[in-house]
N, C-alpha and C positions, 0 to 999 in steps of 0.2 A: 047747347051752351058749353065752352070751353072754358072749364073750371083753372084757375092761375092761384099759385098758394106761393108768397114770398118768405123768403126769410132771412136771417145775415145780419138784422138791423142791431140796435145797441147803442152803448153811449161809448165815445172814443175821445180825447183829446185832441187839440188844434194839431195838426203834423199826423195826425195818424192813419191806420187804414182800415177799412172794411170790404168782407166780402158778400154781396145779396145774390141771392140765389131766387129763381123762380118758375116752379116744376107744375109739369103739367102730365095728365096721363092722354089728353086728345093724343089720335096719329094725324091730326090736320097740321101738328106743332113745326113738321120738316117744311112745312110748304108755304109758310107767311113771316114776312118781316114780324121783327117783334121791338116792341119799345120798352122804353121805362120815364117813368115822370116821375114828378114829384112836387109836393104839397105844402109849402112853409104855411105856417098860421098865418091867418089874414089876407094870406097871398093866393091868386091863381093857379091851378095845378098848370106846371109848364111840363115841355118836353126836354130830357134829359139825352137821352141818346136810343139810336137807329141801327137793326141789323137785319140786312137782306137776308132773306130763307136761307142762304148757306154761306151765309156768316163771311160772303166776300166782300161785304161794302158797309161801312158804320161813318155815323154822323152823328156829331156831337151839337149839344149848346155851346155858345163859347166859353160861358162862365163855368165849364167841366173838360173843356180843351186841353189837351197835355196832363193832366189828373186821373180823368176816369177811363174804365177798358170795359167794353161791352164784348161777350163775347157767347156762342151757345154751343152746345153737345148735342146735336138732332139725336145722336142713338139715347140721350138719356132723358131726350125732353126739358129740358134745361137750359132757359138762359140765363146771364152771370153779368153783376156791374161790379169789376172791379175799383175800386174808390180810396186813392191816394192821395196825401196832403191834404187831408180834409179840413176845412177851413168853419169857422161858425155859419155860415151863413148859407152852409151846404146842407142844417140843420132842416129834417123835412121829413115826412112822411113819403116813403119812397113807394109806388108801385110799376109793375108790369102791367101789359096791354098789350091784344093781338087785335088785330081787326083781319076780318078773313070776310070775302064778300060784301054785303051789305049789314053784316053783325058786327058786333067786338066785344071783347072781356076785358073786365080787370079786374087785378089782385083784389086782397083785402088791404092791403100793405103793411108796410114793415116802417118803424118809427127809428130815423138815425138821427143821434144826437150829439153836435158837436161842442165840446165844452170843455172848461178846466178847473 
């Protein structure tokens, strides 16, 4: 099992940013895409954004298009949701997720809270 530990999360204001981090010590970490979703109360966990094993190709939801930056460090195990303009409604419980084969993991996640 590929242990995933988030963090980064907080409360920030409408316009603000935040950085989520989520490390991992597997060495399977250089060789699978990795995600991030996230969780609004009441709401289904959606998928937030997509990064190919070496971090040449990402894909976004739309409602995080032009805002958020995925991005990862294979030497440190380490992928990264940069998250700009954050709006209320980007309010969620954020995790990571690898799937590698017919397994997958996810964080415990990390609670972002947008508000004023």
């Amino acid at each position: 099992q590929v242990q995933l530990v988030e963090s980064g999360g907080g409360l920030v204001q409408p316009g603000g940013s935040l950085r989520l981090s989520c490390a991992t010590s597997s060495p399977i970490f250089s060789g699978y895409a990795m995600d991030w979703y996230r969780q609004a109360p009441g709401k289904q966990r959606e998928l937030v954004a997509v990064i190919r094993p070496d971090g040449s190709n990402t894909n976004y939801a739309d409602s995080v298009k032009g805002r958020f930056t995925i991005s990862r460090d294979n030497a440190k195990k380490t992928v990264y949701l940069q998250m700009n303009s954050l709006k209320p409604e980007d309010t969620a419980v954020y995790y990571c997720h690898i799937r590698y084969g017919f397994n997958d993991s996810w964080g415990r996640g990390t609670q972002v809270t947008v508000s004023s």
